[in-house]
Each structure stands twice: as structure tokens, then as C-alpha cells.
N, C-alpha and C positions, 0 to 999 in steps of 0.2 A: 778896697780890700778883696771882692769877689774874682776882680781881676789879676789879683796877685797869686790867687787860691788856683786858678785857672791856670798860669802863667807856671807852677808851681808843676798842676800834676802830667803836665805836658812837657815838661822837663824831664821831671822824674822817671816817666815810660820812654823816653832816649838815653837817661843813664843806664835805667833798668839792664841794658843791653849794652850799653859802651868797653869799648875794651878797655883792658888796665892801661896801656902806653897812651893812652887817649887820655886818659883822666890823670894820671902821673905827670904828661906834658904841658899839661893844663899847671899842677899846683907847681911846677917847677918854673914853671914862667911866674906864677903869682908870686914867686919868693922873688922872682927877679924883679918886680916892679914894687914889691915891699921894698926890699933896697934901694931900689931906685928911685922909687918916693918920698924916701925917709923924711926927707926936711919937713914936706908937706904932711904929713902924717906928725909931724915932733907939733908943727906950727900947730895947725888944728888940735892935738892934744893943749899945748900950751893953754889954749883960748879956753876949753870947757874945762880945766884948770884953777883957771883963775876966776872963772865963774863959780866954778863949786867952793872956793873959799870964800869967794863975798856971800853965798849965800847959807855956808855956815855946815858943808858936810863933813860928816864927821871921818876923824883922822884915819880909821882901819877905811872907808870909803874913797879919801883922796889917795891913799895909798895902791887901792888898786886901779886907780881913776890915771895915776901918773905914770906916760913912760921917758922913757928916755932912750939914745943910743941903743944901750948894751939891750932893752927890752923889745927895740923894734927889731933889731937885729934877731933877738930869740924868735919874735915873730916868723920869721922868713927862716931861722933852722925849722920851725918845726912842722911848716909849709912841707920843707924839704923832706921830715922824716918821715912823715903820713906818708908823702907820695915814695919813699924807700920800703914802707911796710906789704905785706903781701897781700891779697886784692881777696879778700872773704869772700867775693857774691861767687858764687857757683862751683866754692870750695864744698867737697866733700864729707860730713859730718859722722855717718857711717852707712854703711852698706850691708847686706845679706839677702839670702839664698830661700826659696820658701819650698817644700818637700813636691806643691806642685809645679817646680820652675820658674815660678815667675821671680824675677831679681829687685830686688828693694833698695834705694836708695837717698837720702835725707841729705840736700844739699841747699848751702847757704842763700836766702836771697834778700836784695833790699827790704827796705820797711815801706819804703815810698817817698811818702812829703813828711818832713821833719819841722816842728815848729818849736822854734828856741827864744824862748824871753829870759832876757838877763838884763842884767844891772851894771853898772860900773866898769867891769873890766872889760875896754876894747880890745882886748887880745883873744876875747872869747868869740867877736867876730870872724877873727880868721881862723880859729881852734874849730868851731864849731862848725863852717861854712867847710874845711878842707874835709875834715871827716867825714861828715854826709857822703860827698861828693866820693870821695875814694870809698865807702860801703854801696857807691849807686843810687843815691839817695839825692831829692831835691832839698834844700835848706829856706826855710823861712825867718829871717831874724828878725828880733825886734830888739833892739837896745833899749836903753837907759835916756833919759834927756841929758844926764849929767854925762854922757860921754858922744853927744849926736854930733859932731863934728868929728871925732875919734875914727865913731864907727863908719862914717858918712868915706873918707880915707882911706880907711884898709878894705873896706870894700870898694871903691872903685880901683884900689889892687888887684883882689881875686876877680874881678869884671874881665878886667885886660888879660888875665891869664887864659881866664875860659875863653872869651872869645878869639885870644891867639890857638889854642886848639882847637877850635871850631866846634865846643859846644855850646847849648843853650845859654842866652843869658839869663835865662832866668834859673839855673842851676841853683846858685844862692841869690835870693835877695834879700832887701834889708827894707824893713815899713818905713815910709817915708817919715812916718808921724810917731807922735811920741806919746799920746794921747792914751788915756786908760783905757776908751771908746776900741783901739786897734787893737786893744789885749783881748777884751771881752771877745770881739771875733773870730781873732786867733782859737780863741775856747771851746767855742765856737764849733770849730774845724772848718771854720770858711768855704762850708755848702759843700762839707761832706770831702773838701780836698784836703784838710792834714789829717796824718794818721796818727804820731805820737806826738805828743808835746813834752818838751826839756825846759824848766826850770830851772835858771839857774841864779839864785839874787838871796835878800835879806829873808826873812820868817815871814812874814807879812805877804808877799809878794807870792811867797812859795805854799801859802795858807789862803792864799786866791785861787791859785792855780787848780789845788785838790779840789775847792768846793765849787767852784767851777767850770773845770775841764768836760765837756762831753764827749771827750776822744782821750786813750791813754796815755797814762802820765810817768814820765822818769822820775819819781819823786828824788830829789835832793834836798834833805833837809838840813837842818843847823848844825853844824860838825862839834859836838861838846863832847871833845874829844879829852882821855885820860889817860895817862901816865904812872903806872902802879911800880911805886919799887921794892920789891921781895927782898925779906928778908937774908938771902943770898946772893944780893947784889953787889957788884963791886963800887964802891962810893966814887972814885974820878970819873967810870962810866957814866955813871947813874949822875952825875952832875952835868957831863957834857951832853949828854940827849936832853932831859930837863931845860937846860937851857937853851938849844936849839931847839925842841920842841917846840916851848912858848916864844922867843924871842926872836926865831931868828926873820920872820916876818910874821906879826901878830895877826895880819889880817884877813890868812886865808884859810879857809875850813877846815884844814888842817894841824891847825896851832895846837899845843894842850891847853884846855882852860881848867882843867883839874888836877892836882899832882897827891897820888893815894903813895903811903909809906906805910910799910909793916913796920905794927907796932914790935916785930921782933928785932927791929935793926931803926929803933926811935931813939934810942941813946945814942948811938953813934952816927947815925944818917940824916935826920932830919933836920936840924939846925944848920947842917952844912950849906944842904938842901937851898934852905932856905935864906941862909944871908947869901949865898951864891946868886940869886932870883933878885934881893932885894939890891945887892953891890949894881947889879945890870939896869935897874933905876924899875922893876917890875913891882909894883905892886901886890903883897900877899893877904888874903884872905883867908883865918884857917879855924880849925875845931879851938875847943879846950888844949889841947894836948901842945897844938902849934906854936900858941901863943903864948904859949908858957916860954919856947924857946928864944924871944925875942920881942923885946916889946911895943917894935913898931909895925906887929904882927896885929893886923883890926880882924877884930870878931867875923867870924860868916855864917850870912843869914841862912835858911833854909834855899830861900833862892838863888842863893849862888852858886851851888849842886847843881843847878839846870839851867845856869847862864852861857851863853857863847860871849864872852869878852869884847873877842874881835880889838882886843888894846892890851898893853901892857899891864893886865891885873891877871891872877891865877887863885884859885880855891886848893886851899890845901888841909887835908882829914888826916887821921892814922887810921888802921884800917888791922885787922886784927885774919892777919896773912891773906893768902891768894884768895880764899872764901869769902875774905870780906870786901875783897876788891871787887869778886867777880858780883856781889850784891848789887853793892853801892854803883856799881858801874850800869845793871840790870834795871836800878830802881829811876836814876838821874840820866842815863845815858841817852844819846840822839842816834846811835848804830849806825855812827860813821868811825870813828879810827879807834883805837886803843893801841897803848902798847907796854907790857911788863918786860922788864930791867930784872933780870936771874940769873946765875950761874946755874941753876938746875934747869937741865933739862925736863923733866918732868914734868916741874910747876910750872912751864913753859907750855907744855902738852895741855894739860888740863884749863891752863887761861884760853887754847886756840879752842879747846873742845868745848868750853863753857859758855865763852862769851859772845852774846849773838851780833856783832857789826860788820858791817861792811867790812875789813879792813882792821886785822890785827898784826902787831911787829913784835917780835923779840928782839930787846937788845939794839932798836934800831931807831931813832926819833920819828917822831909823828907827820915832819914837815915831810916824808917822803910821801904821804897820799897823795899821787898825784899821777894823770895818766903819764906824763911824760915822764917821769923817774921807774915806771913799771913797762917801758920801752915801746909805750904805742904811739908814739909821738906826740899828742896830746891826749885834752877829753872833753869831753865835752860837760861833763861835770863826775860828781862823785853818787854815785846811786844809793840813797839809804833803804829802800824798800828791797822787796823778797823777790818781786815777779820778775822774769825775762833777763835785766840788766840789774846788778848789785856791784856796790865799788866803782873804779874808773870807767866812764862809757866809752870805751875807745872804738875803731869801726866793726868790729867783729859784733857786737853790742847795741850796733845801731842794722844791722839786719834779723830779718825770720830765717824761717827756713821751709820748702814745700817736699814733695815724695815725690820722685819719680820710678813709677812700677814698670819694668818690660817683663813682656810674655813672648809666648808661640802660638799664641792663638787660646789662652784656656778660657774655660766661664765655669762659672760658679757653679756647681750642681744643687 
């Protein structure tokens, strides 16, 4: 591992510096051998596949665990769209003039060595590995055991890309091992060579990461996310996000696992709501008020307010208009997505003004959290904390930034 740490920040002071058609050339061949590896990369998926059902993980898990075709193919668009995005490091942030001449300047720079531990989804090998690399940044991954064939794949993809443009191989790597032992290092900061760590995986994992990291942390945490529909909502609306919200893939941090209904639009809205959820085979969880509307509507517990699903079940309250949503959202919420269902503009203003997450929608479902639907090509996760990076970490988000002051010669009196 010290040699990976090493490997890492020796990379990282040649990106530091790389030009953009260098490291573009780079992810644009790695989309070419994504495709042109596809089989190998399907087969290898196949195998930790069929391992993760004998040994029993669970369905939001193998869901993000499977690809297929159409997903390695996404792989390699969004290889492509990174290297189409515009190149932050040494982009200009602002500028000004100081009364004794000297000119002032705040531009973009890498972060350096990037350490990314995730779980399950091998697409986050190439998600995460391109982006570094296009901010100027070295990538350290470490995967999941339930996807080491996956990730073992798509990274000797991005290998052959980099070293078709003749950079470092060690740009991105991936830890050989899968072992808790390489995390704890990782935490570490591998003798002082990472600088931020990216979590990206279950509660658990991401609940290691904070009480262990001795190097700063992207915090991504549990996405329990909600869906408030205001009592001037329009009902077809307010059914079709609803149910793309929770349904249209349940297993990614973006789903809603909560659906709030003003009690001003509980006669006409919420029953509909709700057998719409249950026709789609979703399981509903709700208050008093819910369960009245249908009776194979089960009680919910206190802790189901602060559940992430991650499966076909959703919590559903009535909620005594936007103030009560912006509460209950305040009290249960993980400040990753939200999003209220309005015709009023207003109570629209006051949900963005109130509610403190990453990531709020008008009018628009939840499944959009996502870097690549906010056009960065991907992300490398969703940031729930306040410091540096909040929401999608696309590359702009994976650099600092330093001053550079010109004079004429002054000094300080």
C-alpha cells in the first residue's frame, strides 16, 4: 500500500501540469477499449454476479452490482463526456486590482491524490478514475469484493487509455485487495500521500470513513430523500414524479424513500398517491391519515422517517402544508435531495429557501440527483456535507484553488 501512496503522488505532480488534449486523449481511448472490451468486462461482471446471489446480497446491492450492454456502453459515453467537459485546473475564479498595484488572482488547482472507497457499483471505477484525472488529480480506488472482477476490467480499460497517451500508469489505480486492512490505510492517507478521501457505499462503510479518516473527507451520506406534494399541486404531475421518484430505480441515493402530502389536497390527492405506488407492486408505509385511505396501507414506525429503503417500500405522512414539510424534512432528513410538486411559485421559493440539502427540485423527480443529468458527465458521488464540495462532485469539485499576486516591485511599508 505505501507503494501505491508513492505511485500515486508522483503521478499526481505530472497531471498537476498535463495539458487538457493530453488527458482528453487519454479518456477518449479509455471509452475506446471500454467498448472494445465489452465482453470481457460483461463476462467478469457475470461471475461477481452470480457470486453475490449465492451469497445472499441484497436486491438494491445486486442491482447496482449488474451491468449489462446498454450500461457498459454508458460507461464509455461518459468517459467521453468528462473528456468534452472544460478542463478547471488553472481556470480563472476571479480577479482584481489592489490601490498599490499589485493584481490579484484565484485560480483553479488540483487537490492532488484522490482516495475513493466504494461499494458495488463498477461504474464508479470509471466515474471516479476519469474525473480525477480530467481535474489533474491522481485516483486511488479501492472497490467492493462483491464487484473485484468488475472493477479488476474497467480498469485495465482506463490502464490502456492512459498509457496510449503517455501518461502515468499510475494516474488511477485500483488496490489489489479487498481486505478491510487496505481501507484502514487508505484512512490512513498512505504516509501522508492522499489528500481527500471519497466515500462512496452503504451507512456503515460511510460511518468508518468519518470516525476514521485522518485526511479530509467528501462525506456522502444516505440519500432519504423526500417528495412533498403541496397543496397546489397538480395530481397527474404529482403522480408521475412519485412514481419515478421511488420506482424508477430503487437503489440509488436518489430514490424517494419518503412521500409528504398536504393535508390541504388529502381528500383529493393522497389515495391516488397511493394506490398508484401500490398498483406498481411498492410497498407503502404511512401515518394515521394514510392508512385510512386504503387498507393494505401498514402502520409506520418512528423509524421509518429515517430509513433509506434502497427497495420497493416508501413512508408516507400528511403533513400540514410546506411548514410542515419543511420540518419533518429538517427533523428525519439525510441533506441529500428533496423535491416539492407546486403550482406556486412561491411555496416553491420558500421550500429552496428553507430546506437545508444538497439538492432540491421543483416540480421535477428525485431520480435526477445525479452528476451526469446536471451535465458534468458524471460524479463521483453526491456530497451531503457543507465544506468545499456539496451535491454532485463533478471535476470542478474535485480541485482547490491558490493566488497568484504580480507586482512592480512594491513591499509592504
Amino acid at each position: 500500500m505505501a507503494e501505491i501512496g508513492e505511485k500515486a503522488r508522483a503521478a499526481a505532480t505530472a497531471l498537476a501540469t498535463t495539458p487538457t488534449k493530453q488527458k482528453d486523449a487519454a479518456l477518449l481511448a479509455a471509452a475506446m477499449c471500454v467498448r472494445a472490451n465489452a465482453d470481457d468486462i460483461l463476462k467478469a461482471n457475470a461471475d461477481d454476479v452470480a457470486d453475490a446471489l449465492k451469497n445472499g446480497l441484497a436486491p438494491s446491492m445486486i442491482d447496482r452490482l449488474t451491468l449489462d450492454a446498454k450500461r457498459v456502453e454508458a460507461i464509455a459515453k461518459a468517459l467521453e463526456e468528462i473528456a468534452a467537459l472544460p478542463d478547471p485546473v488553472g481556470s480563472k475564479i476571479a480577479e482584481w486590482d489592489r490601490p498599490n498595484g499589485l493584481h490579484i488572482e484565484r485560480v483553479r488547482v488540483p487537490l492532488g491524490v484522490i482516495g475513493i472507497v466504494y461499494e458495488s457499483r463498477p461504474n464508479v471505477t470509471a466515474d471516479a478514475g476519469a474525473l480525477c484525472l480530467k481535474a489533474g488529480n491522481a485516483a486511488v480506488l479501492r472497490g467492493g469484493s462483491e464487484a473485484s472482477r468488475s472493477n479488476k476490467a474497467i480498469h485495465a480499460s482506463l490502464v490502456e487509455g492512459i498509457l496510449a497517451a503517455n501518461l502515468p500508469e499510475a494516474s488511477i489505480q485500483l488496490v489489489p485487495v479487498t481486505d478491510r486492512a487496505a481501507v484502514g490505510e487508505m484512512l490512513k492517507g498512505l504516509n501522508g500521500n492522499i489528500d481527500v478521501i471519497v466515500p462512496r457505499g452503504g451507512k456503515s462503510l460511510v460511518a468508518r470513513v468519518q470516525e476514521e479518516a485522518r485526511v479530509p473527507v467528501f462525506a456522502h451520506l444516505e440519500g432519504v430523500c423526500h417528495v412533498y406534494v403541496d397543496g397546489e399541486a397538480d395530481l397527474d404531475m404529482a403522480r408521475n414524479i412519485v412514481l419515478n421518484a421511488k420506482l424508477r430505480r430503487t437503489g440509488v441515493c436518489g430514490a424517494a424513500e419518503t412521500l409528504l402530502v398536504d393535508e390541504a389536497c388529502k381528500d383529493t390527492h393522497l389515495a391516488p398517491l397511493v394506490q398508484a405506488l401500490i398498483a406498481e407492486g411498492c410497498e407503502v408505509r404511512g401515518d394515521e391519515a394514510t392508512q385510512k385511505t386504503d387498507a393494505r396501507v401498514k402502520p409506520a414506525a418512528e423509524e421509518d422517517w429515517y430509513t433509506e429503503y434502497l427497495d420497493a417500500i416508501i413512508a408516507v405522512r400528511v403533513v400540514k402544508g410546506v411548514g410542515g414539510a419543511i420540518a419533518h424534512i429538517g427533523k428525519y432528513g439525510s441533506s441529500h435531495t428533496e423535491c416539492i410538486v407546486t403550482a406556486n411559485g412561491k411555496t416553491a421559493d420558500r421550500f429552496f429557501a428553507e430546506v437545508d440539502s444538497a439538492i432540491l427540485l421543483h416540480n421535477a423527480s428525485t431520480q435526477f440527483a445525479d452528476g451526469g443529468e446536471f451535465g458534468m458527465g458524471a460524479e463521483i458521488g453526491i456530497a451531503t456535507g457543507k465544506f468545499h464540495a456539496r451535491g454532485p462532485v463533478g471535476v470542478e469539485q474535485l480541485t482547490s484553488f491558490k493566488y497568484l499576486v504580480r507586482g512592480s516591485g512594491q513591499v509592504r511599508p
